[in-house]
Backbone as a ProteinNet text record, in pm:
[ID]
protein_1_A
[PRIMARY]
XXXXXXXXXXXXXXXXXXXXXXXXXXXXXXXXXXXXXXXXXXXXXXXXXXXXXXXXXXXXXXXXXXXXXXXXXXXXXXXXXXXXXXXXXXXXXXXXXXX
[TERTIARY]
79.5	0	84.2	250.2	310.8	379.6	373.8	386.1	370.2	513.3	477.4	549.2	551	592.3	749.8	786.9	989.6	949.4	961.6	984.3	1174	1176.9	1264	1298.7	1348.6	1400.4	1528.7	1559.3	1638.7	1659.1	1784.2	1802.3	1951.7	1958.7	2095.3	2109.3	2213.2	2251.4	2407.4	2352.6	2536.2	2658.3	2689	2902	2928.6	3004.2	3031.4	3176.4	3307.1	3415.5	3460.9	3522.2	3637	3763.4	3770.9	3950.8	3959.6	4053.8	4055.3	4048.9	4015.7	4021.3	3808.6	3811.7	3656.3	3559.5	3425.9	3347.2	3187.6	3146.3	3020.3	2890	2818.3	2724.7	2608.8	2541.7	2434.3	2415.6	2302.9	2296.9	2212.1	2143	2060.3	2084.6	1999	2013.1	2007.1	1921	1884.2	1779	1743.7	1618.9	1511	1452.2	1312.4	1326.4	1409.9	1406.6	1438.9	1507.8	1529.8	1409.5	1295.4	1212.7	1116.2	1120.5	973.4	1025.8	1246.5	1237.8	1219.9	1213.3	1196.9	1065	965.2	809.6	785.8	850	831.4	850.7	965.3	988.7	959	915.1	811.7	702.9	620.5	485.5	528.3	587.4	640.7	731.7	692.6	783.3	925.1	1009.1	1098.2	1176.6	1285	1334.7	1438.5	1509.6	1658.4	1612	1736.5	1722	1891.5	1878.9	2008.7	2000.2	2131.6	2158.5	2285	2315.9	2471.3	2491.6	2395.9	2445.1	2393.1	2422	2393.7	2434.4	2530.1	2546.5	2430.9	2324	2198.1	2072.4	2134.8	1984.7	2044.9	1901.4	1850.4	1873.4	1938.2	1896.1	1736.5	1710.4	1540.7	1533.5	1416.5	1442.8	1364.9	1434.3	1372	1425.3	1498.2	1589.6	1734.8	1759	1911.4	1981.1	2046.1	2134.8	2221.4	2216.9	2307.1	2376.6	2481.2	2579.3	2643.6	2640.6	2660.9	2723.8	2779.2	2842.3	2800.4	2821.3	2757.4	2628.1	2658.4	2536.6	2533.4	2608.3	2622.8	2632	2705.7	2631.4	2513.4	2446.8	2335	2165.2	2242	2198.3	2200.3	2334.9	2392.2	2253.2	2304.6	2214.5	2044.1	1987.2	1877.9	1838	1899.5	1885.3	1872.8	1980.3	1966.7	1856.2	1833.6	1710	1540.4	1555.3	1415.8	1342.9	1464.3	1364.3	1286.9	1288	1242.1	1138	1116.9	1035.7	932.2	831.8	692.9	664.1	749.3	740.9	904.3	844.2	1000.1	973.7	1079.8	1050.5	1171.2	1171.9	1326.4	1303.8	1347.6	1381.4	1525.7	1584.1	1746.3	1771.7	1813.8	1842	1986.4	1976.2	2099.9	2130	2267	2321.6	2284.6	2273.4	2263	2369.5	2490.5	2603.2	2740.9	2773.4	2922.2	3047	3137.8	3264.3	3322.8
-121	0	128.2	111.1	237.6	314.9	146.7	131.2	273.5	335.3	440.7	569.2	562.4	653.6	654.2	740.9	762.4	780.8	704	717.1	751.7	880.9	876.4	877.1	772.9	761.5	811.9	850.9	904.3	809.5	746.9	652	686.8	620.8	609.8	752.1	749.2	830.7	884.3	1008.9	1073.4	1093.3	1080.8	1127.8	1279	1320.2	1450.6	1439.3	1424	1395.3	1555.2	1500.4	1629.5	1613.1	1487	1468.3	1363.4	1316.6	1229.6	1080.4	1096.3	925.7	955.1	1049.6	1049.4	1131.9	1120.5	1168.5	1196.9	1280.6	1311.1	1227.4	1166	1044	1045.1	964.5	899.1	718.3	668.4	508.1	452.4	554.7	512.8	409.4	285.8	179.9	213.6	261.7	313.8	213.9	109.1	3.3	48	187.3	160.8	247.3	335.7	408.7	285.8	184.9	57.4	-26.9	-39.5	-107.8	-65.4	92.9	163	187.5	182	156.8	55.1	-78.8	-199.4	-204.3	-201	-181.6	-151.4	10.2	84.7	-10.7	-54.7	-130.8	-197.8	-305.1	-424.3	-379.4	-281.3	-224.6	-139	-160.4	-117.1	-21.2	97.2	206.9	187	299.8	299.9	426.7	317.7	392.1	421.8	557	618.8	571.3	534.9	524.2	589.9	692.1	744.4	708.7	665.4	588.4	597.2	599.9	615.4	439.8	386.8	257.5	132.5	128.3	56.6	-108.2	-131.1	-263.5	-289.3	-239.3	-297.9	-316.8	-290.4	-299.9	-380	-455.5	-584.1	-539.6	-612.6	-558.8	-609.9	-514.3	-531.6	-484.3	-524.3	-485.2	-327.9	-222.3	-128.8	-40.6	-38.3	-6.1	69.1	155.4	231.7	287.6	227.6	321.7	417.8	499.4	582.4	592.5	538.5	550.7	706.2	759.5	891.6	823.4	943.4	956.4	1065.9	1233.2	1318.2	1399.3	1465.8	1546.1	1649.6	1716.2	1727.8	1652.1	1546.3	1475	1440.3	1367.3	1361.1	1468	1577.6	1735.4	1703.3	1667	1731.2	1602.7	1491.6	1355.3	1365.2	1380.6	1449.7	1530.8	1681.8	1753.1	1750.8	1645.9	1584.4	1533.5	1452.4	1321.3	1415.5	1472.3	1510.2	1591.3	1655.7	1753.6	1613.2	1483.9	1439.5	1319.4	1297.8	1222.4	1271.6	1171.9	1196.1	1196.6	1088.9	1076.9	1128.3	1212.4	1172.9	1190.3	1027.5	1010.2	1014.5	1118.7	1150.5	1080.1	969.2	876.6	874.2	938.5	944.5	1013.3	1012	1097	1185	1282.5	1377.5	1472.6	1486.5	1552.4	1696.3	1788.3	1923.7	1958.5	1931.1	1993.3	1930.5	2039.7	2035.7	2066.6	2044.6	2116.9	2186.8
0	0	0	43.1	-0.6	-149.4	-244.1	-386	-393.2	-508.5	-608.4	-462	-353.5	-295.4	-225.9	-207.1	-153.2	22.1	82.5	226.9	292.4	347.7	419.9	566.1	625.8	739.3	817.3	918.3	993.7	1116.5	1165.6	1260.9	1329.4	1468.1	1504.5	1602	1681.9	1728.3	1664.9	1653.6	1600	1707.3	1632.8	1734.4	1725	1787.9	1779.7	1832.3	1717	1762	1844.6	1979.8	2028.2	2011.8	1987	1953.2	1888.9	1847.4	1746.8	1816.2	1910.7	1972.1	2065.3	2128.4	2163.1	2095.7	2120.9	2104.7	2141.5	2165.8	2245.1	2152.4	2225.4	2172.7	2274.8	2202.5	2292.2	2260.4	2325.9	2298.2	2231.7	2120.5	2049.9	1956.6	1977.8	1873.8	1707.9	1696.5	1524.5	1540.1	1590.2	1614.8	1505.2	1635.3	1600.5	1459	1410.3	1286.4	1188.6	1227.4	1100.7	1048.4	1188.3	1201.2	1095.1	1095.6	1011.3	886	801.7	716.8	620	719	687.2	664.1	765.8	704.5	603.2	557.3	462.8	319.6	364.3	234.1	202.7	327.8	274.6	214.2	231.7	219.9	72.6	-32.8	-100.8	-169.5	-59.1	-95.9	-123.5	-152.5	-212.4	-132.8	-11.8	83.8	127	176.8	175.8	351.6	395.4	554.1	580.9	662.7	630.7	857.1	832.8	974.2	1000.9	1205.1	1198.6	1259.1	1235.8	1267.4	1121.5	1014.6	923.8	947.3	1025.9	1062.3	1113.9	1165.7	1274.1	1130.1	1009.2	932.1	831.8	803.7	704.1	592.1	526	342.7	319	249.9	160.2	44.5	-34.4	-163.4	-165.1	-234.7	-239.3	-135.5	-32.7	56.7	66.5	13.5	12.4	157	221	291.7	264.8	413	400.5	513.8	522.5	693.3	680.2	787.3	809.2	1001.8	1009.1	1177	1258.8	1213	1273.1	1234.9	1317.2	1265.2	1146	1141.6	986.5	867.5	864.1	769.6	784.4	888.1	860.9	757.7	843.1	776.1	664.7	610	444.4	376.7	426.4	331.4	341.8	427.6	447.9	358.1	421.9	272.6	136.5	106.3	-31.5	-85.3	44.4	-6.6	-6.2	110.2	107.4	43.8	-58.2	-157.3	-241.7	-257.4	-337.6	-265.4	-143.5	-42.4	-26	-86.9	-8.1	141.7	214.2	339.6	448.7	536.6	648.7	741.8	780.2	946.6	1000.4	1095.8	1151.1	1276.6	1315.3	1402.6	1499	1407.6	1473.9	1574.1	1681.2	1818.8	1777.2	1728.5	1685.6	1764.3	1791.7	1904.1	1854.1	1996.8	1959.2	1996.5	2032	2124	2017.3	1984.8	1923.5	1969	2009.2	2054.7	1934.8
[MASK]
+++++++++++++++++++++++++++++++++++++++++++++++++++++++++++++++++++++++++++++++++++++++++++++++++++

């Protein structure tokens, strides 16, 4: 029933490097944002899931990742994608705090 439409998803928690060995985070799985691009895709659509944890998601057909780390990328790929998405679900827990 989502046939014919672009769903975009947002998952994962971002990093926010301060030095080259740490970085400011949280413990978000990307779970439940994988869960609704997987739906999505089963249910036909045709879906960008832009995530900072892509090891945690299934391949499906109809399904494109996008591994990203901070929050700016995330921004940048987003941006990209959503001028052309019927749907977006920002799922991802993205840091507001940068050093």
């Amino acid at each position: 029933d989502l046939a014919g439409l672009t769903v975009l998803v947002t998952a994962g928690g971002t990093r926010e490097p301060i030095c080259p060995v740490r970085f400011i985070g949280n413990r978000s799985s990307g779970r439940q944002g994988h869960a609704l691009a997987l739906e999505a895709a089963e249910r036909g659509a045709t879906v960008h899931c832009v995530t900072t944890r892509p090891d945690g998601l299934a391949e499906a057909p109809g399904l494109e990742v996008v591994a990203v780390e901070t929050a700016a990328e995330m921004a940048e790929a987003v941006g990209a994608l959503a001028v052309g998405a019927d749907v977006v679900i920002m799922a991802a827990a993205v840091a507001d705090f940068r050093p």
